[in-house]
N, C-alpha and C positions, 0 to 999 in steps of 0.2 A: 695557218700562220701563228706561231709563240713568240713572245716575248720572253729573252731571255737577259737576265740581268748577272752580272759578275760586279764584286766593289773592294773596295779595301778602303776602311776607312781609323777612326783615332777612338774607334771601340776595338779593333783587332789588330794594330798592331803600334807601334812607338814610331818617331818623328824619323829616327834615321832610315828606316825603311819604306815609312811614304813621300820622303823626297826624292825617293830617289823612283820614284813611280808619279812622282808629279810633272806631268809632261808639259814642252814647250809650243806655243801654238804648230811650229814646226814639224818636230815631235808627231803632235794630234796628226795632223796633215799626211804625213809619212804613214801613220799607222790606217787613218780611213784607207787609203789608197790599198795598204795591203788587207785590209777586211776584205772591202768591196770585188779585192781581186776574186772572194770567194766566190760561189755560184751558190752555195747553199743560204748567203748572208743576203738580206735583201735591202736591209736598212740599218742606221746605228747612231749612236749619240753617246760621245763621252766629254762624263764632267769630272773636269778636274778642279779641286777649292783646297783651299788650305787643310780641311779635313776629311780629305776622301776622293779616291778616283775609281770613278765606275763607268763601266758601260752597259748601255741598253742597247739590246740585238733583236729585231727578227727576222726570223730564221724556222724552218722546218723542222731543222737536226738543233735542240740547243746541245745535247751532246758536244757535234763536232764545234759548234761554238764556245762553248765552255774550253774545249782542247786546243783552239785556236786563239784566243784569246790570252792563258795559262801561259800559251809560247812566247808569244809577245811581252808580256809581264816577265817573264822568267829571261828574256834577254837585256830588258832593264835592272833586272836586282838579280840577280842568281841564287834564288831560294833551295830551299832543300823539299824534295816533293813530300816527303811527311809533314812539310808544314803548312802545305797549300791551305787543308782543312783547316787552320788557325788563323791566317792570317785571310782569307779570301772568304767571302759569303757569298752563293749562288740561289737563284731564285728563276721560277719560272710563271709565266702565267699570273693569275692574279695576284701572286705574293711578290710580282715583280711592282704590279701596276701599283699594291699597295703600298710597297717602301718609296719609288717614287714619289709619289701625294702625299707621304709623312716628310720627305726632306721636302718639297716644297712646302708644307705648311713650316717647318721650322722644328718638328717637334722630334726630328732624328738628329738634330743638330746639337752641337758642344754647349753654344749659348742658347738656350731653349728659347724659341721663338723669333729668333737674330732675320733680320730682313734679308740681309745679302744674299741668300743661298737662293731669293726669288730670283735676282737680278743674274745671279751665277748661271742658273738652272734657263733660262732665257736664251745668254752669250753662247753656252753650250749648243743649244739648239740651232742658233746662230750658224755658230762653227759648221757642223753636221750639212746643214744647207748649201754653205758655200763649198764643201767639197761633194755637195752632190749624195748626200747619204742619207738622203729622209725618204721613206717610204709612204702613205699614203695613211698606216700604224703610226709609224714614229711624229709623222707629224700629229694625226689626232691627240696621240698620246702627250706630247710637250702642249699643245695648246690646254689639253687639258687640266696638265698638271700646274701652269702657271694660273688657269683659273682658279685651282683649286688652293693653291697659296693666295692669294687676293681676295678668297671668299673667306678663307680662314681668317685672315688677318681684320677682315672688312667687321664679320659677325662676330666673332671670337675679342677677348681678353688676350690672344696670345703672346699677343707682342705688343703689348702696354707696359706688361713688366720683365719684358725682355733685358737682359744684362749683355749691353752691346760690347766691342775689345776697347772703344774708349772709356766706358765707366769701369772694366776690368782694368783696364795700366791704371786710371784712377785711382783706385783702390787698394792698387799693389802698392802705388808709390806713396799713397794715404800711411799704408801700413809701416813702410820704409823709413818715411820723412816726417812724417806727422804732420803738417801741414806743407802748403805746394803757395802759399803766397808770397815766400822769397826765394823760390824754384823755377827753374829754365827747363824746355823740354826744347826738342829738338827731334822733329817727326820727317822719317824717309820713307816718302813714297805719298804723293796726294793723290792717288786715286779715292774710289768708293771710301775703303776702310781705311783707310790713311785720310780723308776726310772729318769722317764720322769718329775718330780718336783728337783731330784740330778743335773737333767742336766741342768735345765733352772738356776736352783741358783749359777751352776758351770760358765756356760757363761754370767752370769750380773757381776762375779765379789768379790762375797761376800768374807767376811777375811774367815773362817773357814764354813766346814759342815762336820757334825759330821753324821752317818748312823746308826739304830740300827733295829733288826731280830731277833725273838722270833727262826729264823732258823740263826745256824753259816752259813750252807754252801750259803745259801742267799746271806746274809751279806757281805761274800767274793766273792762271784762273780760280787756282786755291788761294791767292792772296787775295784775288778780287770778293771770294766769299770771307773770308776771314782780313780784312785791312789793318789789325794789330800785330798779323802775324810779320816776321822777318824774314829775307827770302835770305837762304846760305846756296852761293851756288853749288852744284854736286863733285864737283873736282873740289871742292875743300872743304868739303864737310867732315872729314876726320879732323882737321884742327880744333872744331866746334865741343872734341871729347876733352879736349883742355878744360873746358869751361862748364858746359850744360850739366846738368842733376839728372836729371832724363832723357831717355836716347828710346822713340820707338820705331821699328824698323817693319816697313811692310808694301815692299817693292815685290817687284817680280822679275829678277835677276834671276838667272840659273846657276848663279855661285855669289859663293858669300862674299859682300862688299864691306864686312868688318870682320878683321882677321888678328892673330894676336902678334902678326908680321909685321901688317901697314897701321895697327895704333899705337904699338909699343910707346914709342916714340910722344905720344902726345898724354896716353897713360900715366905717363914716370912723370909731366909736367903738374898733374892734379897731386903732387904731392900726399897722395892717399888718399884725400878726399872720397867721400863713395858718392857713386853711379850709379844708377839703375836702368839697365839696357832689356826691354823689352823685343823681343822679335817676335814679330807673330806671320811669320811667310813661309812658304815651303814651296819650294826651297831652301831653306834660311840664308837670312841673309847675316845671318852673325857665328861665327866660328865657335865653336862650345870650348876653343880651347881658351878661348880669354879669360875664361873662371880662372885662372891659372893667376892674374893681380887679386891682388886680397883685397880692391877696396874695388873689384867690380861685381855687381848681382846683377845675372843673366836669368831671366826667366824665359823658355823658348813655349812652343804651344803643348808641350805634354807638361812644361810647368805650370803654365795656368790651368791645364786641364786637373792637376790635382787643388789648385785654389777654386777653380769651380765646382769640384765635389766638395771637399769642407765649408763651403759660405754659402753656395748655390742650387744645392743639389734636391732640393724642395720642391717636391712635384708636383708644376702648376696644374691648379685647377680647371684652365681653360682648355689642358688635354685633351680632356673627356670629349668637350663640345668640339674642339679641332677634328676629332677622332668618327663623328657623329655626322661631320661633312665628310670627311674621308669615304667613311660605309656608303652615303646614298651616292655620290658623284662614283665612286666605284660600282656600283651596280646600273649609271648610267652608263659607262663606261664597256662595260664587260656585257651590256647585249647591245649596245653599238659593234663589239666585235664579234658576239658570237652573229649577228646576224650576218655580217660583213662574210665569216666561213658560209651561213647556209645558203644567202642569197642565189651562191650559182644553179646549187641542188634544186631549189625548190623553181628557179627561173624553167628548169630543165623538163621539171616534174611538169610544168604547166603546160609548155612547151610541146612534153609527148602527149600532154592528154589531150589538147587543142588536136592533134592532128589525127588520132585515136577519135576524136568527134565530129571533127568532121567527114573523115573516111565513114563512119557508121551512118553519119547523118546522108550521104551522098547515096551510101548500099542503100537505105533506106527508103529512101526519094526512088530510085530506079524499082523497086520493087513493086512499086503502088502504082496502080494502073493512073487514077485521077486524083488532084487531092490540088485542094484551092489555097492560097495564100496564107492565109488565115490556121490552116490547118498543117503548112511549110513550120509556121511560126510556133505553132504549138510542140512542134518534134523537139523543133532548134531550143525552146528553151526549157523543153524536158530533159535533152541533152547536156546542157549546159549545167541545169540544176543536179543531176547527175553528179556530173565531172566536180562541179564545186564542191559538192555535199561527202564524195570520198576524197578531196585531197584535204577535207578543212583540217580532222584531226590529225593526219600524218602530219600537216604542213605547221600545223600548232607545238607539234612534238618534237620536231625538228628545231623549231626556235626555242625550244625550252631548250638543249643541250647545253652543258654547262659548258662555258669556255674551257676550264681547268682538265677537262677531258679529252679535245679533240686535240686532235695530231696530226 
């Protein structure tokens, strides 16, 4: 059994063509069904985050997996096959197990060390379960890699000086406005990161933040952590672009809820005033065509992704030690599986010789005219030492086999 990983993430390719590979739980649901249909695919887990959708396969063919997989992709975006190699990374085996352990620690991630991607990487596995797609691998493998983010995080520096997307809109709109203490923001979406951007705007200070949730009971449990904030309900949160300085968006709609159709109108009222509308969703939730008012600045995730090369791109030291749990937790990992291949071989090997020593031991006994208990027992565990002493180093050998080998 291999491990076969396919991804596409905001190192290979730009924003308009991973939304449009950013699946709906639905979506997910539709495609396990047609995985599963396979015979050759035994198990699967796809994660889809704002920066990246991969899936983990195993499977005997990653071959036909790889070509299976490519179809499905290529009926959401209609690539051109010369650019598969560009925009898609394939892995197998332990290069699979490894990129896994690196996005759980944080350290394959846009915000190096950013939490979420635990919590992501978790849901995902989630998903896989309730549509019945986890194999006995897949599951080892998510339990392990959510350990292995946890221990990064637990031992490691790495996410100490994490640059979360609230202290990034911070900073954008730091950059914008100059200061944010006679500034309004206006945040859609209080999940996780729609949270975690409430909070960083709550402690720099800002005059007002307004919260708005396509869900009431959301919305309220965001105000109960945050009780300065303002609830705007989500049918008229476009009026709110009349007024608010910042606007960050990070819902999980599958079409854009701000459009240069439905603000016009509320736009022309800010009398040119600027705006600072962050989206950080993907599928966005903000139309790229609104750059089109002169007094709006849209940042979307490949614009912050170049603010996080120019201010951020500083490669933390706690990598190393991130990197350091990764190596050992991979080598417990990869002979939990390679034994998991030998187990049958060697149950088999024991199996023929047991019956291989007994037969002898039986021809043996019938041969001997008289022979007393005592001297029964001395055959039996002449035999036995035997049998042990020729399987020890086949059987030693066998579990050395490198996982990245076998097929």
């Amino acid at each position: 059994m291999l491990i076969t990983h396919i991804g596409i993430s905001f190192k290979t390719s730009d924003i308009d063509i991973r939304e449009k590979l950013s699946f709906s739980k639905q979506q997910k649901n539709d495609i396990y069904k047609e995985l599963l249909n396979e015979r050759y695919i035994y198990g699967c887990v796809i994660l889809c985050t704002c920066n990246r959708t991969e899936f983990y396969i195993t499977s005997k063919t990653p071959k036909k997996v790889n070509q299976k997989v490519i179809a499905i992709l290529h009926a959401y975006y209609p690539f051109q096959e010369c650019d598969i190699g560009k925009l898609f990374y394939f892995s197998t085996c332990n290069d699979s197990i490894e990129h896994l352990f690196r996005v759980s620690s944080g350290i394959d991630s846009l915000l190096l060390g950013e939490d979420q991607i635990l919590s992501q990487i978790r849901d995902a596995y989630y998903e896989a379960t309730e549509n019945n797609a986890s194999d006995k691998v897949i599951h080892t493998l998510f339990q392990k890699a959510i350990h292995v983010g946890k221990k990064a995080r637990e031992n490691t520096q790495i996410n100490k000086k994490a640059v979360s997307f609230g202290g990034l809109a911070i900073d954008v709109a730091m950059k914008l406005f100059g200061t944010l203490k006679d500034k309004s923001v206006l945040v859609i979406g209080t999940g996780e990161i729609g949270n975690t951007v409430i909070n960083s705007f709550s402690k720099k200070g800002i005059a007002r933040i307004n919260i708005s949730n396509r869900s009431i009971e959301k919305v309220e449990q965001a105000k109960e952590l945050f009780p300065n904030a303002h609830i705007i309900q989500f049918e008229n949160f476009l009026e709110s672009l009349e007024t608010v300085d910042i606007v960050v968006c990070c819902t999980s709609s599958s079409k854009a809820i701000i459009t240069k159709d439905n603000c016009s109108e509320h736009i022309q009222k800010r009398n040119a005033k600027q705006i600072l509308i962050i989206d950080i969703a993907i599928p966005r939730d903000v139309s790229p065509s609104i750059k089109d008012f002169d007094c709006v600045e849209l940042y979307d995730m490949d614009s912050l992704r170049k603010v996080i090369e120019q201010n951020y791109f500083s490669r933390n030291e706690s990598v190393k030690d991130v990197e350091e749990i990764i190596s050992v937790e991979m080598q417990k990992f990869i002979k939990w599986l390679s034994l998991r291949h030998v187990v049958p071989m060697i149950k088999l090997m024991k199996e023929n010789a047991e019956e291989i020593k007994s037969s002898e031991i039986e021809r043996a006994m019938n041969r001997l005219e008289k022979f007393s208990e005592r001297e029964k027992t001395i055959v039996e565990d002449m035999a036995h030492s035997i049998v042990y002493r020729m399987l020890h180093n086949p059987i030693e050998y066998i579990k050395k086999i490198d996982y990245d080998e076998t097929e």
